[in-house]
N, C-alpha and C positions, 0 to 999 in steps of 0.2 A: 245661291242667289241668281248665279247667271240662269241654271234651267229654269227658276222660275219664273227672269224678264222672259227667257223665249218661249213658255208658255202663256204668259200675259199678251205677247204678240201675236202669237199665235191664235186665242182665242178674239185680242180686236178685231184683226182681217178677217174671221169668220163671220163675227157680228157685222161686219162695213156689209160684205157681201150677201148674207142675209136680208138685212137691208134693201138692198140694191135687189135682192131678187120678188123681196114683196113689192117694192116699188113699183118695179118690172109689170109685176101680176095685174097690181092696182089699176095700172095704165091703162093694160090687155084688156082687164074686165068694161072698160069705161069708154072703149072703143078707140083710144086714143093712139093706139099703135097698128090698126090695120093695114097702114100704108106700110108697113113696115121701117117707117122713119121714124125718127123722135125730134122731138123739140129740141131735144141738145143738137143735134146737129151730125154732122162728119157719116165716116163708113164703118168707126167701131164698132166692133161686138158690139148688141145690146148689153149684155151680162157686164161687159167693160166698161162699158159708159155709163151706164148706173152705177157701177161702183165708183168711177169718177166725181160723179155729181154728186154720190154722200158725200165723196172727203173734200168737196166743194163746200157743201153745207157745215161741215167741223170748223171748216176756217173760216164762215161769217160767225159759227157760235161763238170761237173764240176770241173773235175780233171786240164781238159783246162783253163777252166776259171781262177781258183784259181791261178794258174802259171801266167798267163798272166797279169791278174789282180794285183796280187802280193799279195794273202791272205794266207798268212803261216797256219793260225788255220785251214782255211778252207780245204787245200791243204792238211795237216798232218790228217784232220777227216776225208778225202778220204781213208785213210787205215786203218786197223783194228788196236789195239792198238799195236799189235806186228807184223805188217804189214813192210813190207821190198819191199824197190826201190832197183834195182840193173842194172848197167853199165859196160860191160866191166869184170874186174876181180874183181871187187869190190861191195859193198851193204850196203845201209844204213839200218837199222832196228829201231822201235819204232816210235811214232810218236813225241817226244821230238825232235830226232835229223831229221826228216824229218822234223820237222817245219822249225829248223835251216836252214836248207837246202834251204828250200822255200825263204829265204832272202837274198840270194844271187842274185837272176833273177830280184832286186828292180832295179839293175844296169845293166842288161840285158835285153833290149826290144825286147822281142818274142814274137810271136805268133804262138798256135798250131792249125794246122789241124792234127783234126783225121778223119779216113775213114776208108771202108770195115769193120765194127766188125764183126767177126765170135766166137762166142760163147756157149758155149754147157753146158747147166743146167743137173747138176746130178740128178737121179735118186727122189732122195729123196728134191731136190730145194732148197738144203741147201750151193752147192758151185758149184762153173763154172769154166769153164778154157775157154779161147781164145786167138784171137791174134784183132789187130786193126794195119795200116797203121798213118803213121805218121810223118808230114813234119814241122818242125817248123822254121820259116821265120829270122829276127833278121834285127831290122834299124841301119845302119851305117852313116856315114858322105860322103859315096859312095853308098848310094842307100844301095834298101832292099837283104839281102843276107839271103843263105839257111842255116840254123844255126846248122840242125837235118834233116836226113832222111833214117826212115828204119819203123820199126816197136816196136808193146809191146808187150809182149810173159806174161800173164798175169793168176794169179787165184784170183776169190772172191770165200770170203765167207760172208753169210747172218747170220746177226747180230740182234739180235732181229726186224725181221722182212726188214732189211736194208742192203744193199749192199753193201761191202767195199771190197777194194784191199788185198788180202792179202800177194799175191809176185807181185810185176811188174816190169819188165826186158826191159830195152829200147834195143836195137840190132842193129846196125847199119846197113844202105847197103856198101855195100864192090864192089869194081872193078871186075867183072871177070877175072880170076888168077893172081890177086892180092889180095888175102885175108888180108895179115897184112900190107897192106898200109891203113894210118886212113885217109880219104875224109877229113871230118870237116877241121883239122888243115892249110890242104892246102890251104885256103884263107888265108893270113895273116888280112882281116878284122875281120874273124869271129875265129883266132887265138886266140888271146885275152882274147874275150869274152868266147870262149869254154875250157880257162883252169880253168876260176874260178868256173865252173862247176867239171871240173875234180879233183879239188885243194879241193873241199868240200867235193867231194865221198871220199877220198883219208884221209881227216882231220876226216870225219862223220864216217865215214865207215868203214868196215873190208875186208881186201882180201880175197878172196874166189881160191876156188882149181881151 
């Protein structure tokens, strides 16, 4: 059992870096790297920081998953221990009360797409800042409605080698010149549903300035 965990590792980190090195290529061919810089940022190795930014991307998939799936532990180990979600005027912190959090959506059937990551490794490869797109769906007893759509305004930091959330900011899209009218509520199906979202920030959470 054990040679076979450390052959299953073995062959992940090859896949990561595989990865990271089409990525690489994809870039090269598209002209995107003749400065010799990248959009992530810093003095890393290319080859490094491409491998960085996949396992960037594992931990918004998983952040997806965990929610959708309904895995509170898993969804709460996506942040760092003092890792904070925040909506709105409000934010939850720790991963105690993001667990909590996470069992709310047991009664909620979503689904997230995320898209576009843009993300920028510091210097040193030890914390990011980005943002990623993000629509999440919700089934109704009238067909599938938009439940979420804007974006995450988001920083990690790397954690013994591991990438976790350490602030993530959901942001909604808004009406042009109608900033403080809220979309969501406006469906009376997906009403409902999106206040026991709000009723948990609101219980979990602390208001912010």
């Amino acid at each position: 059992m054990a040679t076979l965990m450390l052959q299953l590792a073995f062959i992940w980190e090859m896949s990561v870096e595989l990865r990271a090195r089409w990525h690489q290529a994809v870039l090269k061919q598209r002209n995107w790297g003749n400065s010799g810089k990248s959009f992530t940022g810093g003095d890393m190795d290319q080859t490094a920081k491409y491998i960085e930014m996949m396992k960037i991307y594992e931990l918004l998939f998983a952040y997806t998953h965990a929610l959708d799936h309904t895995e509170p532990l898993d969804f709460a180990n996506c942040f760092s221990p003092d890792g904070m979600l925040g909506h709105g005027n409000h934010s939850i912190r720790g991963r105690e009360k993001l667990r909590d959090h996470a069992e709310v959506h047991r009664a909620i059937p979503t689904r997230h797409l995320s898209a576009s990551p843009v993300y920028r490794i510091a210097d040193d490869g030890m914390s990011a800042k980005g943002q990623s797109t993000v629509v999440v769906t919700v089934a109704t007893r009238r067909g599938y409605k938009i439940f979420f759509s804007g974006h995450f305004d988001d920083e990690l930091t790397k954690v013994d080698g591991t990438w976790l959330l350490n602030r993530r900011w959901a942001v909604d899209s808004r009406l042009p010149g109608e900033p403080d009218f809220s979309v969501g509520p406006a469906d009376p199906d997906v009403a409902e549903l999106l206040q026991q979202v709000y009723d948990s920030f609101h219980r979990l959470g602390r208001k912010t300035a």
